[in-house]
Each structure stands twice: as C-alpha cells, then as structure tokens.
C-alpha positions as CSV (number, residue, x, y, z in Angstrom):
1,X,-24.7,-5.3,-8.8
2,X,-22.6,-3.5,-6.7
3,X,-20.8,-5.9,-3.6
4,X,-20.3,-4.0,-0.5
5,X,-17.5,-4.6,2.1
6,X,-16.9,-3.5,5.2
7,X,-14.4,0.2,5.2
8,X,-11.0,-1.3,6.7
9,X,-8.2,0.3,8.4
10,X,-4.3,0.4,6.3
11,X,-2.4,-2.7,5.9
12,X,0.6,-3.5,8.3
13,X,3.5,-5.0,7.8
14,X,4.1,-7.5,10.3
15,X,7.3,-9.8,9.8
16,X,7.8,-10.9,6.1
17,X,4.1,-10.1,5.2
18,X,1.2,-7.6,4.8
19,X,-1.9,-7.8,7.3
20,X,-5.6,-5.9,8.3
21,X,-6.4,-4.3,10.7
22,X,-7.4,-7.5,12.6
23,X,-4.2,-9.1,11.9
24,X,-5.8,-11.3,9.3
25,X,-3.3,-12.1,5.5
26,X,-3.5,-10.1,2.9
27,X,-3.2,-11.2,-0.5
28,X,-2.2,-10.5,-4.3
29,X,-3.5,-11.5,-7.3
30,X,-1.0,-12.3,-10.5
31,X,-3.9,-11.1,-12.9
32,X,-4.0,-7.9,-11.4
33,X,-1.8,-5.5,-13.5
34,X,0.4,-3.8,-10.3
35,X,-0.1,0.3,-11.2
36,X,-3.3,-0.2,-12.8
37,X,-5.3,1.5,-10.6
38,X,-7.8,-1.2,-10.9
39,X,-8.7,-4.7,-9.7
40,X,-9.7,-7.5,-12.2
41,X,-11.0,-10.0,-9.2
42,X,-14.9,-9.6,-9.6
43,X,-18.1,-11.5,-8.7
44,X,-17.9,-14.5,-8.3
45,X,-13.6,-14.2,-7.6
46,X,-14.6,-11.2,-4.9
47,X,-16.9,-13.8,-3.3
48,X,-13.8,-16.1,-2.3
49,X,-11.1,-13.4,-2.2
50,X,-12.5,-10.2,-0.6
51,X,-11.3,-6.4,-1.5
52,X,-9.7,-5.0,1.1
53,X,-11.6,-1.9,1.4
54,X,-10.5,1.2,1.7
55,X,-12.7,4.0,3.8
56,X,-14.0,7.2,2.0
57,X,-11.4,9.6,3.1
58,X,-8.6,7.4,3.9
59,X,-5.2,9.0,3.8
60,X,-2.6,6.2,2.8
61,X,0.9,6.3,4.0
62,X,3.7,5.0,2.3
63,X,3.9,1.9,0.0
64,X,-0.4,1.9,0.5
65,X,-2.7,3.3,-1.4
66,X,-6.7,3.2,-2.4
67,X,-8.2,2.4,-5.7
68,X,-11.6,2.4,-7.2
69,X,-13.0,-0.6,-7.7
70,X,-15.4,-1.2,-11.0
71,X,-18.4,-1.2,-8.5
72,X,-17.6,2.3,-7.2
73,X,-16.3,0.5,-3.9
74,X,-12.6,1.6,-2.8
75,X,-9.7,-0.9,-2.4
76,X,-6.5,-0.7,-0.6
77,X,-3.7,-1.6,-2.4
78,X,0.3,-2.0,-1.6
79,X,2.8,-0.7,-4.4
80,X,0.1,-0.6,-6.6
81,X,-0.8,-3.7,-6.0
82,X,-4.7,-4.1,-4.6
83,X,-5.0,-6.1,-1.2
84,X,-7.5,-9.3,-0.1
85,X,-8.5,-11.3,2.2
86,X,-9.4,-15.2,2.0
87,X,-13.0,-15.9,2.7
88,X,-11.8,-18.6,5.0
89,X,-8.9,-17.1,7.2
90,X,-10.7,-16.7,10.7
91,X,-7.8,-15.7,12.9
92,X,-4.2,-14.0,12.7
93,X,-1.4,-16.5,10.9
94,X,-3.3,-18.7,8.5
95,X,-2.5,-18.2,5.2
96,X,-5.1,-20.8,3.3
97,X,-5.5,-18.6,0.1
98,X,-1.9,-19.0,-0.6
99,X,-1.3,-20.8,-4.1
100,X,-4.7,-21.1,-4.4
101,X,-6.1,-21.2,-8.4
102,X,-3.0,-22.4,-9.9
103,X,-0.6,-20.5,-7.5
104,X,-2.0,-17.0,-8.6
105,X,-2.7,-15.9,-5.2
106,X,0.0,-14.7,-2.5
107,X,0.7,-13.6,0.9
108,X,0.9,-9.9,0.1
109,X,4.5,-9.0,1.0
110,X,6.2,-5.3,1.6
C-alpha cells in the first residue's frame, strides 16, 4: 500500500536546525543508514514521523537531496540523511519528536 504525502518545498536551515517550508522541525532517524539512498521508517513509523516529500522534479541545492522511498514516493534528505516531520508539531519551534523511541529521533541539524 503505497502512503501518499503532500510534495514539499527544500529544507532551510534556520539557526542551529533544519525546517519545511512552513517553518515546521525536521528530523532524523538513527536507523536510517546516512548515504543509503533509502529510508527504513515505514508504515506504521511513517504514520507518526512523516517523509518529507520531495516534488517530482525538484532540483536540490546543496547539502539536500531527494530519495526514493520503497513506495515509489520521493523524500528529501540532508547529507544523505532523509528528512521528517512529527505528526504532532503544529506550528514553527516545537520540537516534540525529539528523543522520541529511545532517543533515535533528532532535530535535523546542517
């Protein structure tokens, strides 16, 4: 079953951490293997910690990039590292998936 996200714009760097579009955190995952290419946070982890999806024809700058998720969705990542957001940050500056499962999720930093 494929799980379909909204297309994002690039992360920013704003301060000491990585945001959307929208200002909301981004975050990283210790499981994911930076350089990969590929995301191991699937249903039912995608459910609490959403891809940050990339658009079909996005042209990354910089430390960004895109992947291809297992689903055939697109990602953006940072270094090689692929980007999310937490299901429950609602507005710019909370940072509520930080730590969370065991400290394996981060603020994504640059």
């Amino acid at each position: 079953m494929s799980t379909s996200f909204p297309a994002l714009a690039q992360p920013k760097v704003v301060g000491n951490q990585l945001v959307s579009r929208a200002g909301l955190t981004l975050y990283t995952f210790d499981n994911d293997v930076a350089g990969s290419g590929r995301s191991v946070c699937n249903p039912p982890c995608c459910h609490l910690f959403r891809p940050y999806a990339g658009e079909k024809g996005a042209h990354p700058t910089g430390e960004a990039g895109v992947i291809n998720r297992d689903d055939g969705t697109r990602q953006w990542a940072w270094k090689g590292r692929p980007l999310y957001l937490w299901v429950d940050d609602k507005k710019p500056g909370q940072a509520g998936g930080d730590g969370i499962n065991h400290n394996t999720w981060h603020v994504a930093r640059p």
